[in-house]
C-alpha positions, 0 to 999 in steps of 0.5 A: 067546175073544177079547181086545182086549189087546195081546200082551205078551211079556217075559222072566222071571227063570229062569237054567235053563242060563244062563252070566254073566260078570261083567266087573268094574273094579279101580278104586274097588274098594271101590264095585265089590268091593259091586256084584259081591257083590250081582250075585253072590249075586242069581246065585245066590239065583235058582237060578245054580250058581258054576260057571255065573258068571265074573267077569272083572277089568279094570284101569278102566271104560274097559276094560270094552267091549273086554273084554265085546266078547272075551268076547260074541264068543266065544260062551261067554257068554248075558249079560254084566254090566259092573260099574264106579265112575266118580266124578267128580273136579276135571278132566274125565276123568269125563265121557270114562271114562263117556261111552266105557264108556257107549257101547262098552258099548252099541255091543257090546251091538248089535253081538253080540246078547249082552245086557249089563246095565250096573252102572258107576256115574257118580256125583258122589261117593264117597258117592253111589257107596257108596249105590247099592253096597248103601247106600240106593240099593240094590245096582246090581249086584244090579240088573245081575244081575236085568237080565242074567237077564231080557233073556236070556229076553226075546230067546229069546222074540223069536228066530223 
């Protein structure tokens, strides 16, 4: 029967032999600290054992891509979470924490293949921040999580 729809292909939320890391930022702990939760338990609720996720501390935001590119480079890992709060203060010190985590996050995403979801919040402030850490915003980390698991899916069915 023929159809005049084009093919969709996407991922799905099944974790079945998934390994995640979780490479989490210490500072603004108490925004990260909800983010992680809400990855976490979004892990778990969709099937992931304890055993299957590890959660790797780093000292800021600005570390996180080197991080992720250890851990995406030894191939223990099918997706990785960056999970940050870069909150922005009366210099410009945000704008260069966020835009090389940004992009190193990226760039290691590239370089390696291993899906990275990103959860580092770039907010103007506390407040904003604390909304999307499990506030009204939602639970960006939870959202990661949901990112983390769908992307690994998506690129099996992409692999030839």
């Amino acid at each position: 029967m023929p159809t005049d729809q084009p093919r969709v292909i996407e991922g799905d939320l099944s974790v079945r032999d998934l390994r995640i890391a979780c490479v989490a930022s210490r500072f603004n702990d108490y925004v990260v600290e909800a983010l992680l939760r809400g990855a976490v338990e979004t892990l778990k609720r969709h099937g992931l054992p304890e055993k299957q996720i590890e959660i790797v501390r780093v000292p800021g935001a600005f570390e996180i891509p080197l991080v992720l590119r250890r851990l995406a480079m030894s191939r223990r890992y099918d997706a990785l979470i960056a999970l940050g709060a870069v909150i922005r203060g009366d210099t410009p010190h945000f704008d260069y924490v966020a835009g090389e985590c940004a992009s190193g996050v990226g760039r290691v995403a590239l370089e390696t293949g291993v899906p990275i979801a990103f959860g580092v919040l770039t907010t103007d402030s506390v407040e904003q921040a604390m909304d999307r850490a499990g506030g009204k915003g939602g639970n960006k980390g939870a959202d990661a999580a949901l990112t983390a698991i769908e992307m690994v899916n998506l690129l099996r069915r992409l692999e030839p």
